[in-house]
C-alpha positions as CSV (number, residue, x, y, z in Angstrom):
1,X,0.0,0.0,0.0
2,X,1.4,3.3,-0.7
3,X,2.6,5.7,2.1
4,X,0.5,8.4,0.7
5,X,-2.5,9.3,2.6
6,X,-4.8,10.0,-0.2
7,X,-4.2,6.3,-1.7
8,X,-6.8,5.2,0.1
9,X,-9.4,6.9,-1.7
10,X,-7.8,5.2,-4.8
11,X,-8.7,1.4,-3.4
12,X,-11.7,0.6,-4.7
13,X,-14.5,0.8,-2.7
14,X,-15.1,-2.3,-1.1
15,X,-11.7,-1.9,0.4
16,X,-12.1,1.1,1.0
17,X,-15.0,0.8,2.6
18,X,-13.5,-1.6,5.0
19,X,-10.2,0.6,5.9
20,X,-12.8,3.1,6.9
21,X,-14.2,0.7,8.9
22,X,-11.4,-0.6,10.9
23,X,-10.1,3.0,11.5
24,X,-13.6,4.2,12.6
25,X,-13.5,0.9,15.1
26,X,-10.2,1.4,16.2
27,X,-10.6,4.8,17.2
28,X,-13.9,3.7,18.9
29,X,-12.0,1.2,21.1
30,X,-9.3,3.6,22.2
31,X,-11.8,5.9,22.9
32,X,-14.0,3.7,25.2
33,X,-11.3,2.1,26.5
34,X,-9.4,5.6,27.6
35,X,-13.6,7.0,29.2
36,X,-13.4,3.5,31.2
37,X,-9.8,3.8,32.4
38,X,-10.4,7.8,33.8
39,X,-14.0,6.8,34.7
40,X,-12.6,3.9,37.1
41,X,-9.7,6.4,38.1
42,X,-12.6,8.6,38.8
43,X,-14.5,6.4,41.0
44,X,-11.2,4.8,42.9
45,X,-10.6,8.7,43.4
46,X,-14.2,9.4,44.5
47,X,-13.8,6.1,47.1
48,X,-10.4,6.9,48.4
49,X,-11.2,10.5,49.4
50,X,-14.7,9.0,51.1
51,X,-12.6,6.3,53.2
52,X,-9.9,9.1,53.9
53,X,-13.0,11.2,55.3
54,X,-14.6,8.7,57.1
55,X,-11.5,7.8,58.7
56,X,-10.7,11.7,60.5
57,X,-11.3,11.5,64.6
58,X,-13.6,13.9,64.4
59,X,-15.0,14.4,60.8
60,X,-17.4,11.0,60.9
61,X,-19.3,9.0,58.0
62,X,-19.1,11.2,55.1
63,X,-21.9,10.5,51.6
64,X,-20.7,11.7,48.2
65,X,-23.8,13.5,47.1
66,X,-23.3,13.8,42.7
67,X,-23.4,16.8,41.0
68,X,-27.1,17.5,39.2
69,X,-30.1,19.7,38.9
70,X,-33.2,19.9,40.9
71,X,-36.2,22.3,41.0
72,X,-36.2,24.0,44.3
73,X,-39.4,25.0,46.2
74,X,-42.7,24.0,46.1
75,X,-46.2,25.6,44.8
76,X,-48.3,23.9,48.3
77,X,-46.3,25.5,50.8
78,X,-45.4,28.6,52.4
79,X,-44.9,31.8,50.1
80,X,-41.5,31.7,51.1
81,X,-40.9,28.9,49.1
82,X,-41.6,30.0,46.2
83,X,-41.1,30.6,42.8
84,X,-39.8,27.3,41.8
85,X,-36.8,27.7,40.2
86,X,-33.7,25.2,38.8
87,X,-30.6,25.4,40.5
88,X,-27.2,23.3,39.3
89,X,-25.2,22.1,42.3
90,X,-21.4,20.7,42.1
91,X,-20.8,17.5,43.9
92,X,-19.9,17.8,47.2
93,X,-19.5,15.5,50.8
94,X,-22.4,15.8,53.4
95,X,-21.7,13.6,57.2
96,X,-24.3,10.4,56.8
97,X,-26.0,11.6,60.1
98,X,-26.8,14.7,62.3
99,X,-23.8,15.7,64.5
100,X,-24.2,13.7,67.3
101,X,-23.6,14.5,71.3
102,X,-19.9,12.4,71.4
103,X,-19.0,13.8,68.0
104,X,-19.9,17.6,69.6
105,X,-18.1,16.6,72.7
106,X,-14.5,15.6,71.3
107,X,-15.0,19.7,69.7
108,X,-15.8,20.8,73.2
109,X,-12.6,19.1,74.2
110,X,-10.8,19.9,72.0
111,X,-11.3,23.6,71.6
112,X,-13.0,24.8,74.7
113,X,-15.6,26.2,73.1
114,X,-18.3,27.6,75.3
115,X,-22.0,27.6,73.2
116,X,-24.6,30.5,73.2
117,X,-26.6,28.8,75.7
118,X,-24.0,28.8,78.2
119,X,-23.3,32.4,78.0
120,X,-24.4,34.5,80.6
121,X,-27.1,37.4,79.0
122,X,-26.3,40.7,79.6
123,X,-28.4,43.5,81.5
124,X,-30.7,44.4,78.4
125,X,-32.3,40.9,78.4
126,X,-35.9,40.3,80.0
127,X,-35.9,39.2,83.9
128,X,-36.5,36.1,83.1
129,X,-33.8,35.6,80.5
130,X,-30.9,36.7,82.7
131,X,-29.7,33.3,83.4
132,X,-27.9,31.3,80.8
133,X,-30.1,28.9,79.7
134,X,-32.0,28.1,76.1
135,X,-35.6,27.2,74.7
136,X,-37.2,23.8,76.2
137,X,-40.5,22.1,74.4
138,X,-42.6,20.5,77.2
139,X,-45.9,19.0,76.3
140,X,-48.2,20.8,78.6
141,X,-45.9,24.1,78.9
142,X,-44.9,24.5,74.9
143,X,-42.1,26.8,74.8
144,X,-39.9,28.2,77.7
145,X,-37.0,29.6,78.3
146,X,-35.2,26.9,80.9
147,X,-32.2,28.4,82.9
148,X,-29.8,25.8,82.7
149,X,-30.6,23.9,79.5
150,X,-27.6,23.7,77.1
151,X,-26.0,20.7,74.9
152,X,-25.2,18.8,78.1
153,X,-28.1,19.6,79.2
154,X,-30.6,19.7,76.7
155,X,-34.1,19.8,78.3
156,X,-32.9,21.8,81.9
157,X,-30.0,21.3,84.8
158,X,-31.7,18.3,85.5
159,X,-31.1,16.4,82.4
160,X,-28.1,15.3,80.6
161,X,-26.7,13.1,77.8
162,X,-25.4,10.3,79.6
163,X,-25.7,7.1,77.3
164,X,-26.8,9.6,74.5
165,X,-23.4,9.6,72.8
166,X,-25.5,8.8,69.2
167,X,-27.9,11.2,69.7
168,X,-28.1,14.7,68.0
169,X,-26.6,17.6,69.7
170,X,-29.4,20.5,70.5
171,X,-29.2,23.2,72.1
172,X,-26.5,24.6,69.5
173,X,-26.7,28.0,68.1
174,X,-26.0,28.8,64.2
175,X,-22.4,30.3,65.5
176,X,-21.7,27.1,67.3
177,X,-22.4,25.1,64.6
178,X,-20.2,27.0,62.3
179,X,-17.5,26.6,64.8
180,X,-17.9,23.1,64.7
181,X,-18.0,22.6,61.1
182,X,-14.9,25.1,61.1
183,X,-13.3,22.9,63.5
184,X,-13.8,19.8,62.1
185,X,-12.8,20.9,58.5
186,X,-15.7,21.4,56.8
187,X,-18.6,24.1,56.6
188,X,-22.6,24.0,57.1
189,X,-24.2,23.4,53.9
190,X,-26.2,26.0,51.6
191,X,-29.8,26.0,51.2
192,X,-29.7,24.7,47.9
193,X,-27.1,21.9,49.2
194,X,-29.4,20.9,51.7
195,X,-32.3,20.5,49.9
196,X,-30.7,19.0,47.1
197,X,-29.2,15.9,49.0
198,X,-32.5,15.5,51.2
199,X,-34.4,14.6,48.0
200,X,-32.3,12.1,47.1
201,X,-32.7,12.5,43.8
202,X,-36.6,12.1,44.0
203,X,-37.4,15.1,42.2
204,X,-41.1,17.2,43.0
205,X,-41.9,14.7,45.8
206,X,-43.2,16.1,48.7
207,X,-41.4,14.2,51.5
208,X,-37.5,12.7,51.1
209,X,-38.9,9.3,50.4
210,X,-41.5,9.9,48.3
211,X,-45.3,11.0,47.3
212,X,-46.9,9.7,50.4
213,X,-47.1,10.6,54.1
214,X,-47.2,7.2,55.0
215,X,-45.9,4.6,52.5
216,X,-47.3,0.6,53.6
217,X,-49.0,3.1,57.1
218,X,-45.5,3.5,58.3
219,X,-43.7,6.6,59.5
220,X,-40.4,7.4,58.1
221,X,-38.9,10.0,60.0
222,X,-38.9,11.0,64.3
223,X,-41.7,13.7,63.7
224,X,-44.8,14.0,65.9
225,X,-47.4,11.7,64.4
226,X,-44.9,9.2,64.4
227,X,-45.2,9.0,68.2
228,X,-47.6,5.9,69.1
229,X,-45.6,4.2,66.0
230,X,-42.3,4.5,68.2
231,X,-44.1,3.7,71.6
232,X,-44.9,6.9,72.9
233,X,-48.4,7.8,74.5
234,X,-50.1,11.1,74.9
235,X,-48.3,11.7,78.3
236,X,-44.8,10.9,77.4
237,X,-42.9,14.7,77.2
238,X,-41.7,14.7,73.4
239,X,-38.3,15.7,75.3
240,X,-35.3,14.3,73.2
241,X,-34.7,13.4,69.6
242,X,-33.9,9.7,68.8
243,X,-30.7,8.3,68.0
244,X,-29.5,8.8,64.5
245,X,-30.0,6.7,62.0
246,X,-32.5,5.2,63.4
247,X,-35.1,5.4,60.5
248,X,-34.3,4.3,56.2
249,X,-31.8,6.1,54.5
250,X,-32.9,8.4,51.2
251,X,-31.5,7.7,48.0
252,X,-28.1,9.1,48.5
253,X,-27.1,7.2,51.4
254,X,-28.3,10.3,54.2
255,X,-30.4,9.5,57.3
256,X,-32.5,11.8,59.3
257,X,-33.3,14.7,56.7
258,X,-36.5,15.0,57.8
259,X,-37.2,15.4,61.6
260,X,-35.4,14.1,64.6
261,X,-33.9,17.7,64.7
262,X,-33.7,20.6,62.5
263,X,-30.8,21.7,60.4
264,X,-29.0,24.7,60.4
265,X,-27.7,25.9,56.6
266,X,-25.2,28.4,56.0
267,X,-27.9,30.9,54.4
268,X,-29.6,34.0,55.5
269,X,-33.0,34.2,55.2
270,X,-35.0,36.6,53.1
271,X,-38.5,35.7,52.3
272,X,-38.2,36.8,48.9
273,X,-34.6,35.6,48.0
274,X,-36.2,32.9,45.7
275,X,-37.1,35.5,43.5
276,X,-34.0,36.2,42.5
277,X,-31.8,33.2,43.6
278,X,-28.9,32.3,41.2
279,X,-29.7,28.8,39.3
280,X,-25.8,27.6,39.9
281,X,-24.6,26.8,43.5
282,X,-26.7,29.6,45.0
283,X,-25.2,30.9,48.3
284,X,-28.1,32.9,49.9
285,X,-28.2,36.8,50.3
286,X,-25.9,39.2,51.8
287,X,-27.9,39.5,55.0
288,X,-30.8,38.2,56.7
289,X,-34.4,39.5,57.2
290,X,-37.3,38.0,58.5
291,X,-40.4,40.5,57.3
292,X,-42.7,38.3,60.7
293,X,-39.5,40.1,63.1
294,X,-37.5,43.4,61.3
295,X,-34.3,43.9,62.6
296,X,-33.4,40.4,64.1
297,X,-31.0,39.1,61.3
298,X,-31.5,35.6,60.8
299,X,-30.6,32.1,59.1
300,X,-32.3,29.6,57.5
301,X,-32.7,26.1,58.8
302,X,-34.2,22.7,57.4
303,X,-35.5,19.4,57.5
304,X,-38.7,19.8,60.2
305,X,-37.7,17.6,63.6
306,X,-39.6,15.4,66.3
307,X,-42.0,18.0,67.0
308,X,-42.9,18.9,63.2
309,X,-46.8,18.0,62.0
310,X,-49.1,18.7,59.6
311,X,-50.7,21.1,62.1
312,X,-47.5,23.3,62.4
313,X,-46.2,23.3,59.2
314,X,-45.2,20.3,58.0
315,X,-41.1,21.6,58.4
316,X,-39.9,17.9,57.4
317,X,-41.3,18.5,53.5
318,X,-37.7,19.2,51.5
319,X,-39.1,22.7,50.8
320,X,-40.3,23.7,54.0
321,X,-38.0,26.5,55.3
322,X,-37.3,27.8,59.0
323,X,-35.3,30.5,60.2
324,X,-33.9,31.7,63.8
325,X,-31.4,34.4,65.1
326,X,-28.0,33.6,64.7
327,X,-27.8,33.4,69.1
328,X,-30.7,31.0,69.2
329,X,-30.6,27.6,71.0
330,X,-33.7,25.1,71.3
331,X,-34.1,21.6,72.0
332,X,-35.3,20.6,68.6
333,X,-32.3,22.0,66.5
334,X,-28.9,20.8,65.4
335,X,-26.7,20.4,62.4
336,X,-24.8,18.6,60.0
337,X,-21.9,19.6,58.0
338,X,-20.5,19.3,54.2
339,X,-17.2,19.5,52.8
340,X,-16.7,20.6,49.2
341,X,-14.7,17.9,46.6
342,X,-10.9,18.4,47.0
């Protein structure tokens, strides 16, 4: 065959037809075989950075959430969560679980960080606010203001966390989560983030695992109506979240995303900010303000927790949105942290 390139179109065409071929096939397998060889490098990659986050004293299981699209919002909820819009999110790591008590603890340790709750109010506070102390839920009582209650104690000075190692930490203000996070390597996730991973790649559901409230009459998250399901009468005190994990995992692998405790996010809130939210890894507005109290900046958190119910809300719907001053502490709130791909 001559060396010239052009020869080929000289062969007659049956040949030709077949060099064609063979190159066209050739250049198909050294194409496929290069996408599987950086795709596997890819994934070992992806699996080695999990195991290398899993593995840190103090960072816990860690989920590889992918990159994707999702419409965020919904159309039967509050007005706050709406317009639906699209929004592009890069992959990034979220902890499998809530931060738990232990996990909080080893921070405490380590850093001697003292929390929000524990501080002691200055002279501009109410009378009855002038002791360190944070909200409390009690069944016949609703909210209060408990002197003494803090993330070793969650519910008072009487209570503590004793054997509740696994348990979510409460009683945690937005800037003591960010401490944590900062502490620990990683950050609080966005809004979008959040909501993002809690559907779990369900898309328009109303609820992390699906359509229904209550798939085969089971309950699939620590919320209120879920009580007699997980042995509690109508005169046990609601007190105390559950143990993580406790209830199925969504699709990518998280537990808890709907109740047990709410989430703080990174965000400030603005009721209006979906209105003019960016579609690509949106990270909330410049400051916060709540239109139901002006001039108490605040954030945003998520997920609903073990007091949430259709009557109040519904907060465990992936849309739902709640928001609290940066300083607040209650016994229904916690965190869990991201990290961003190396």
């Amino acid at each position: 065959m001559s060396d010239d390139p052009a020869s080929v179109f000289k062969l007659p065409p049956a040949t030709r037809s077949a060099v064609i071929l063979i190159v066209f096939f050739f250049s198909w397998f050294v194409l496929t075989t290069l996408w599987v060889l950086n795709e596997a490098r890819r994934i070992k990659r992806e699996k080695e950075q999990t195991r290398a986050l899993s593995s840190q004293a103090h960072g816990g299981e860690m989920v590889w959430i992918p990159a994707g699209r999702f419409t965020m919002g919904a159309t039967n909820g509050a007005p706050d969560e709406q317009p639906l819009h699209d929004v592009k999110v890069r992959g990034f790591f979220m902890d499998k679980t809530e931060v738990t008590n232990g996990q909080f603890a080893e921070f405490v340790k380590a850093t001697g960080h003292v929390t929000a709750a524990e501080w002691t109010p200055d002279e501009s506070a109410p009378p009855e606010r002038r002791l360190a102390g944070a909200l409390v839920f009690h069944r016949t009582l609703g909210w209060r203001y408990v002197p003494g209650a803090d993330w070793r104690h969650p519910t008072g000075p009487q209570s503590d966390i004793a054997g509740r190692e696994d348990h979510p930490v409460v009683q945690v203000s937005w800037e003591d989560a960010a401490a944590y996070a900062r502490w620990a390597g990683k950050r609080l996730p966005t809004e979008a983030e959040w909501e993002y991973a809690a559907r779990g790649g369900i898309m328009h559901a109303a609820y992390v695992w699906g359509t229904e409230l209550q798939p085969g009459g089971r309950w699939q998250a620590n919320i209120f109506p879920a009580r007699e399901q997980l042995g509690l009468t109508a005169d046990d005190d609601p007190g105390a979240p559950m143990m993580v994990g406790k209830f199925p995992e969504n699709h990518y692998g998280l537990t808890d995303m709907a109740g047990n405790v709410s989430e703080w996010c990174a965000d400030w809130y603005r009721a209006d900010f979906y209105k003019k939210s960016g579609h690509f890894d949106p990270v909330g507005p410049d400051s916060g303000e709540d239109p139901a109290e002006p001039g108490v900046p605040k954030r945003v958190a998520r997920g609903g927790s073990f007091l949430s119910s259709e009557t109040n809300g519904a907060a465990y719907r992936p849309a739902a949105r709640l928001k609290a001053a940066t300083t607040y502490a209650a016994s229904d709130l916690g965190f869990r942290c991201v990290r961003s791909k190396p």
